[in-house]
N, C-alpha and C positions, 0 to 999 in steps of 0.2 A: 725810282727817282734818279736822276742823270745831272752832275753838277761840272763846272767850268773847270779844272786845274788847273793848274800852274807848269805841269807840264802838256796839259794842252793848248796853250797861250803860246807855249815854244814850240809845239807842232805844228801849229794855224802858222807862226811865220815862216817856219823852215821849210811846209810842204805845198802850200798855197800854189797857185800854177798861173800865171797867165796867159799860156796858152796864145798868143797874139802873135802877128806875122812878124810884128819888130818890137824886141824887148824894150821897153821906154822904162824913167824910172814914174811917167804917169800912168803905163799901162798897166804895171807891177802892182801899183797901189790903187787902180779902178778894180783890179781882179781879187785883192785882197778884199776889199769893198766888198765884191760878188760874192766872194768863198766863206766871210764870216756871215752873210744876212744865209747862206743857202745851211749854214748850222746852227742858224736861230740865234746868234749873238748881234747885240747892242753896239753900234761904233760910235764914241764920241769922241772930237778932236778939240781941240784948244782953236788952232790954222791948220792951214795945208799949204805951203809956200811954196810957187815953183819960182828957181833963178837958175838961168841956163841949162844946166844938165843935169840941177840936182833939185830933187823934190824934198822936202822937210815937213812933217807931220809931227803938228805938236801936241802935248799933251792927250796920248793915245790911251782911252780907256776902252776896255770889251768890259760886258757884263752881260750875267745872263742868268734869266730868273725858270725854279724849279719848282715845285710841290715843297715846299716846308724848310725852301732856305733860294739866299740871293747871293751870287759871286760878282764881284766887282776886280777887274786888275788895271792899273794903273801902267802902262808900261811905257813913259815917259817919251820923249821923242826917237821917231825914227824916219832914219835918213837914205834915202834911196839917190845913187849917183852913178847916172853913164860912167864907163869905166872908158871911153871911146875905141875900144875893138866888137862891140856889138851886145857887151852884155853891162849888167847892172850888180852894182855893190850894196848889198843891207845892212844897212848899221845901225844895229835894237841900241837901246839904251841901256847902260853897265847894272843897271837896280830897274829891278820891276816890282812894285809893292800889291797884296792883293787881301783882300777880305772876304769870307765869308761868314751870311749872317744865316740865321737857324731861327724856324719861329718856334713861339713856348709852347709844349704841352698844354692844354688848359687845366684848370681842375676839373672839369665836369669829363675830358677824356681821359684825365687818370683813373676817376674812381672810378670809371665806366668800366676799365681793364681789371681793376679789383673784387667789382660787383659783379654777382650772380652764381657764385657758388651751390647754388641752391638749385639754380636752372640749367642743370649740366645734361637735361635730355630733351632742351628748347631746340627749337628751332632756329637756325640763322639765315637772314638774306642780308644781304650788300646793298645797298646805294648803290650802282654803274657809275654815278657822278659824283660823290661826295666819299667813295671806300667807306661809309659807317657801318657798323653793323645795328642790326637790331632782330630783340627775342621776337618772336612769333609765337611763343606758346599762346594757346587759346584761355582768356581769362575763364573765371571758375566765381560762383555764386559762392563760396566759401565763406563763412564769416572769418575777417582778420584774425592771427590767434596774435594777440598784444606779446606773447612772451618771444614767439619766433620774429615779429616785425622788431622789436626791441635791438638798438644796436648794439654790437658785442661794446664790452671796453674799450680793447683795443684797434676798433675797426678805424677810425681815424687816425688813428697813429699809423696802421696797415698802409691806408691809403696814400700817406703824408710818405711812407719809406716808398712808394713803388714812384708815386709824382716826383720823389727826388731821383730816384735811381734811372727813370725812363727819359727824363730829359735833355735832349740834347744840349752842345756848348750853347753858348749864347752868339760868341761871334772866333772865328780863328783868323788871326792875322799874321799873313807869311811874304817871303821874301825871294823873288828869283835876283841871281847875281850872277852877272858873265863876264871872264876876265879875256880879254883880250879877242874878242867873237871874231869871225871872218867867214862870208857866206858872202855867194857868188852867184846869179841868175846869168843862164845859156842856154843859147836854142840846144838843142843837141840834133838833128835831124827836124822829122815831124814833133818832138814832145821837147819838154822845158826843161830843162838839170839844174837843182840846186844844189852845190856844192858848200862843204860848210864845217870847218873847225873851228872848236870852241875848246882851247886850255882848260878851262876849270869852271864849272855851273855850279851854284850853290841853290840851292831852296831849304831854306830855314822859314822852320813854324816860330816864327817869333813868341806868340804869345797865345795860348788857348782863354778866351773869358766864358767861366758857368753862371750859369742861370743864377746863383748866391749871392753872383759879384765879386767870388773869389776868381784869382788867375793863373793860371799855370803857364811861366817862364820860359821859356826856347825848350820846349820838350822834344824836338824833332831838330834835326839837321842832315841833308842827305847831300853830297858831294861826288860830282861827278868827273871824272881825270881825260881830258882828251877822246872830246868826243867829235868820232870826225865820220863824214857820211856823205852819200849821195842820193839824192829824192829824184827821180825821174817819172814828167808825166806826161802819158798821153793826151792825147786829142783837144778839141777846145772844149770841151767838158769836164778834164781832167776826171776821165772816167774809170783811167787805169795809173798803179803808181805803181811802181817799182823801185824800193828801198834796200840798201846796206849800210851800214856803221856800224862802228866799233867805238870802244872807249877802254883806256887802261885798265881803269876800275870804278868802281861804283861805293861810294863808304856810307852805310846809314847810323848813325848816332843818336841816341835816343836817354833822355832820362827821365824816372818815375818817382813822381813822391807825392805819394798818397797815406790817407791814413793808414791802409792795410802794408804798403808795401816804401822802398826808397832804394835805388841804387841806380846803374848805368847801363845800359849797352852798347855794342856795336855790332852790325854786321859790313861784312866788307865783300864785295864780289870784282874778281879780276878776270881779266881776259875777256871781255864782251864782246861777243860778233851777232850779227842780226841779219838777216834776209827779208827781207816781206815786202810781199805785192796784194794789193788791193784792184779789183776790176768791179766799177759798178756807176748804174747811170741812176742810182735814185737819189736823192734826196735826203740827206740826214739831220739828226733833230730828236729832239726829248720824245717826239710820239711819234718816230720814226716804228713801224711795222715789220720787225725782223722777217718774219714767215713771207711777206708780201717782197719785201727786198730781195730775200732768198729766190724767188720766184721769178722776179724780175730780172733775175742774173745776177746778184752779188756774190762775191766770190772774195775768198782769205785764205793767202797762207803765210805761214810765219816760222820762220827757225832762227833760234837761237841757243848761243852757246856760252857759256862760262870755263874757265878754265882751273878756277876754284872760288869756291864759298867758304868764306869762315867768321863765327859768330861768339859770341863773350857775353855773358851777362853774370852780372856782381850783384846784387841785391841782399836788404837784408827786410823780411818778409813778418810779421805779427800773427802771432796764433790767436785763438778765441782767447786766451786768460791774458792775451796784451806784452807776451814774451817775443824777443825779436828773435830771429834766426835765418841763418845766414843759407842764401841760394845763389850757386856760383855755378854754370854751363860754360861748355868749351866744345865746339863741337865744329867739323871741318869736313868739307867735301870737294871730288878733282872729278871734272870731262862733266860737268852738268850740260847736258843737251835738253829741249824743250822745243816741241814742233807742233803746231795747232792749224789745223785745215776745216773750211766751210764754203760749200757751196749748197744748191740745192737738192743735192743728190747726199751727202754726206759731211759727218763733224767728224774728224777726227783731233787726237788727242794724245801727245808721245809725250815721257818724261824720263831720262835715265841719269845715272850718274854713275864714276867711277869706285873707284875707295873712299870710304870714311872714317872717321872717328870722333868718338864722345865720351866726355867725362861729367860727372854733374854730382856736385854735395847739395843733396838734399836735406831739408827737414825732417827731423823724426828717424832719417835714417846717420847709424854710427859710422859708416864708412861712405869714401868716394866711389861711385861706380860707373861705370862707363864699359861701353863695346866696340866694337870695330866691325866692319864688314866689306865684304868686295865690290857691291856692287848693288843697282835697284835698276829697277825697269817697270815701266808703266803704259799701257797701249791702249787706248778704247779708240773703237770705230761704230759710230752710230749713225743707221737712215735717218733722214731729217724731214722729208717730205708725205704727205697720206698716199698710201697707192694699195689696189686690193690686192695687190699678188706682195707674197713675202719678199723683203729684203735683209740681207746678209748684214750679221753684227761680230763684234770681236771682240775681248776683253783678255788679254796678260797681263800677270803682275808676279815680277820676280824679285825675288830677298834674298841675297844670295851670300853666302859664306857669314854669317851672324856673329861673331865670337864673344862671349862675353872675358871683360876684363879680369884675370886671376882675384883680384879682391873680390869682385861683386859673390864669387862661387860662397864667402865664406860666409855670405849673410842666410843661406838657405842648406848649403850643403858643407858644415863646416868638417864632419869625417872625412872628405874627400874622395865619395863613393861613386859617384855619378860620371858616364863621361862627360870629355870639356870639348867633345868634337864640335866642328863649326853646325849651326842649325842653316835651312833654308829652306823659302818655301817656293814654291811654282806654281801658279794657277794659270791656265790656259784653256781658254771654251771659248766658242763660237758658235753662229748656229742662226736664223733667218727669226724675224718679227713680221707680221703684220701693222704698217704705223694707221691707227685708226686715224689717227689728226696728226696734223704738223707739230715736230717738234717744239716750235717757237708758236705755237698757237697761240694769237695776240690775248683771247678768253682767258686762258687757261694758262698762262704769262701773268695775265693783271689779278686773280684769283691766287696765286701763287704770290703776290706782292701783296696784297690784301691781309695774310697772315702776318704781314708784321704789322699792323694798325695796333695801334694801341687800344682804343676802343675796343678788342676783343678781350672778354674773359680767355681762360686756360678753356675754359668745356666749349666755347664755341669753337675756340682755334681747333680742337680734337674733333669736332663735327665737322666741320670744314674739311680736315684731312682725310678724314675718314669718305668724304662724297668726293674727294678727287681720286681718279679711276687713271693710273699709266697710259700713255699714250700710245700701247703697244699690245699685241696679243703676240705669246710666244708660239711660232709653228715647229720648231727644231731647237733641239741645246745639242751639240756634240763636245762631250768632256773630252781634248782633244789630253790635256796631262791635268789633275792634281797631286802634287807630289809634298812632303812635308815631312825632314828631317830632323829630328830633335834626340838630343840625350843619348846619342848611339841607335835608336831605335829609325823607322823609317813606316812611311804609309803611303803607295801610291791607288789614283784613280785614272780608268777610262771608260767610255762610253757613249751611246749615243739615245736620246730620248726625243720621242717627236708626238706631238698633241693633236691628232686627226680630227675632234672635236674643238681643239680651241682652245680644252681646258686644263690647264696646267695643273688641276690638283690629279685627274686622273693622265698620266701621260703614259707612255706606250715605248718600250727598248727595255736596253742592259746595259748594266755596269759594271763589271770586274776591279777587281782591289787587290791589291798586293800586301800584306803586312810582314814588318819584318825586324825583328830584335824586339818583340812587344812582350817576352817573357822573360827575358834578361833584365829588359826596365822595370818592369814591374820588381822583381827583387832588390835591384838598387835603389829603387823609391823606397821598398820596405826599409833595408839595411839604411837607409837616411832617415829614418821614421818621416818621411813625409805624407807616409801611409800606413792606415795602420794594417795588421797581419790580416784579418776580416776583409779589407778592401782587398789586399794584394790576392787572396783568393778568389775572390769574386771576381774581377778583371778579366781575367783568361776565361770565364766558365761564361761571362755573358759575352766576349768576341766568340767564343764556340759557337754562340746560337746563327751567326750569322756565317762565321769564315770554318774554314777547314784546314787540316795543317798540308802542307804541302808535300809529298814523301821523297821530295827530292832534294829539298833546302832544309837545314836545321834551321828551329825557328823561326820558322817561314808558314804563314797562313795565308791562303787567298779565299777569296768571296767572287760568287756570280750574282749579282740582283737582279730580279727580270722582272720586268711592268708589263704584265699585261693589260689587254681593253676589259672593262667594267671594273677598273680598282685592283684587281687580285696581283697580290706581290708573292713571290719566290724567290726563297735562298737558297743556292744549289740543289734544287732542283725539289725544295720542301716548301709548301704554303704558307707563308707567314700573316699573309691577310686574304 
């Protein structure tokens, strides 16, 4: 399901192209015309007034309808005016009011999600047209037994808490607001530049209305500080764009008051930069074909940067016996980068950041606790397209310098036995997939959307899961590091394993290990009783069966593993299977 926002009402103005040999303020507003029908949105206007150089479109609504809900925005008049050196002035209107509405649950597709607990080894098909699901078991000449058709007590009441709890709002009504806007249309060469600061963007959720008829009051508010940028696009197709902006900060403001929970938060993000170019000639829209578009040439990249995150939340929270207790986060992070690349060849996927820290009083626990660390990093690289020969994949993910905060030690190790050294961890493999199907396989895409239907019991969703098959066979893994430090102790991996058959349960290499302080710890675990004398024995005598000590390192153990073909495993150089 794919719905209208509100900030993509302020995208469609700021990135639209008109693309024409001479910027007019009526060529501006025909190609607006063009660029919202070619994204499946609704234009309706009040007029359209030309007088001399300036074009006036009143009472501007988009709207556009989805699978299980309709967005309406109202985005009052907008003024389009030769500036008379060759380009055109935009001028949104200071409030743009917008709605969306949600259809109900029925009751027959509640209890449908609740029933069939019985039928947890039926069969499921889909509707292709309608997402329903339905049983296939094959009826049975059985006589009824009255005691098992009989309904529980509770089974209505069941059904009455899930119909409440699965229902979407009724309707959310929200606000865009721009103070002082200033956006500028210019040939730039062959392509269109909109230039475009805006002091201060407000989108407030005004008001959430439930299904009950109750309402939840301005629960959202999101504030934007100087957001200023350039949209550049190619061709008369505006096939290609190339964007930067930046904005001070970003503030989101949020409050909760629910039965279970009631207090405030904020997150606040500073220093915003952005890069992204988009190239592509197809066609977008609710049943737009990712895998086909990919094919067709689309193409995405995006970086962006922060320069810090930092996030609050106060609340004070209800246990099962109706006691309040207080949940207070504080939590900060510097140099957030974030980089996303797609074409048809490849998805890539980057996330790091610098320093952080957190604190949090929790529930249930008697003291404040909180860590700090240096640093995170996150990499994945995935083929996207089916092709029989193998293609190259990647995955890191680094944790690095962990520290927990001196209080937290004293809820677990209050003797003070244990070291307080920094923990971290490092995962780093790589290694070639066969993609049997496109990543984005449009099938296998709406099958995947399918499990959230309500209409599904818990045992069909688990059948369903169980008959979707990865879109990949693994031909290669190379453990290029696993490493993981904790407690003074350390454990590293490398190796390389490769599936000449296909089959990942039997694969074929070696992997070597490192172990190192893993007898030290184990005593300090003792001396902490976090284990008892029994375990702390046992620990060393079952790493013996695998590793070996190293005669060159005190407390130092290494391990060889080696897979061979037909299943059979060896641990330095003994059959284990």
């Amino acid at each position: 399901m794919k719905r209208l926002s509100a900030a993509t009402a302020l995208g469609m103005i700021l990135s639209a192209s008109p693309a024409l040999a001479e910027i007019t303020p009526k060529s501006v507003w025909d190609n607006l015309n063009a660029y919202y029908d070619r994204y499946g949105l609704t234009v309706q206007t009040g007029a359209v007034e030309e007088a001399g150089d300036v074009l006036t479109v009143r009472d501007l609504v988009l709207s556009q309808k989805a699978e299980g809900s309709q967005t309406v925005i109202d985005m009052g008049n907008l003024i389009l005016s030769a500036t008379g050196d060759g380009a055109v002035k935009m001028n949104i209107a200071d409030v743009a009011t917008g709605v969306m509405t949600f259809d109900k649950v029925s009751d027959g597709e509640a209890e449908a999600a609740t029933d069939g607990a019985a039928d947890a080894d039926a069969a499921v098909e889909v509707d292709p047209d309608t997402d329903a699901a339905t049983d296939t078991t094959p009826e049975t000449d059985a006589a009824p037994d009255t005691d098992a058709d009989a309904e529980p007590e509770d089974s209505a009441e069941a059904d009455d808490d899930y119909y409440d709890d699965h229902q979407p709002p009724r309707q959310v009504n929200f606000e865009m607001r721009f103070t002082s806007d200033d956006i500028t249309v210019s040939e730039d060469g062959d392509a269109v530049l909109y230039a475009y600061l805006i002091p201060r963007t407000d989108f407030i959720v005004t008001a959430i209305e439930m299904q009950d008829g109750s309402t939840v009051s301005q629960p959202l508010q999101m504030t934007i500080e100087n957001l200023e940028g350039h949209d550049r696009l190619d061709g008369t197709d505006a096939g290609g764009l190339a964007q930067t902006l930046n904005a001070t900060s970003i503030a989101i403001d949020f409050n909760i008051d629910d039965e279970d929970a009631q207090g405030t938060g904020k997150v606040v993000l500073t220093g915003l930069t952005a890069d992204n170019k988009v190239s592509s000639t197809a066609v977008f829209g609710p049943d737009a074909d990712m895998a086909k578009m990919l094919q067709d040439g689309f193409s995405l990249t995006s970086d962006m940067t922060f320069s810090k995150i930092a996030g609050e939340i106060d609340m004070q929270t209800v246990d099962d016996e109706g006691r309040r207790q207080p949940l207070r986060i504080n939590m900060s992070n510097s140099d957030i980068k974030i980089g996303v690349g797609m074409d048809k060849n490849r998805l890539s996927y980057a996330v790091s950041s610098g320093a952080g820290d957190a604190d949090f009083n929790l529930p249930d626990v008697t003291v404040p606790v909180g860590f700090q660390l240096a640093g995170t990093d996150l990499r994945v690289e995935l083929p996207v397209s089916a092709a029989a020969q193998p293609q190259p994949f990647s995955f890191r993910y680094l944790l690095d310098q962990v520290v927990l905060k001196e209080r937290v030690w004293v809820l677990f190790d209050p003797k003070m036995v244990l070291p307080h050294d920094p923990a971290r961890l490092d995962i780093d493999v790589s290694g070639n997939v066969v993609m049997e199907r496109d990543l984005f396989d449009a099938e296998h895409m709406h099958q995947a959307d399918i499990l959230d239907n309500p209409d599904l019991t818990d045992e069909q969703r688990e059948a369903m899961i169980d008959e979707m098959s990865p879109p990949f066979t693994m031909a290669d893994l190379s453990i290029n590091n696993i490493a993981l430090a904790l407690f003074g102790a350390a454990a590293q991996f490398q190796g390389k394993l490769t599936t000449p058959d296909g089959d990942a349960s039997e694969p074929v290499g070696t992997i070597t290990g490192r172990f190192q302080g893993i007898q030290a710890l184990t005593q300090k675990l003792q001396a902490a009783e976090l284990i008892p004398a029994e375990q702390a024995a046992m620990l060393p005598m079952m790493l013996g069966l695998f590793a070996k000590p190293d005669p060159q390192a005190a407390d130092t153990m290494t391990t060889e593993i080696e897979f061979r073909e037909g299943g059979q495993v060896f641990a330095n150089g003994q059959q284990v299977r």
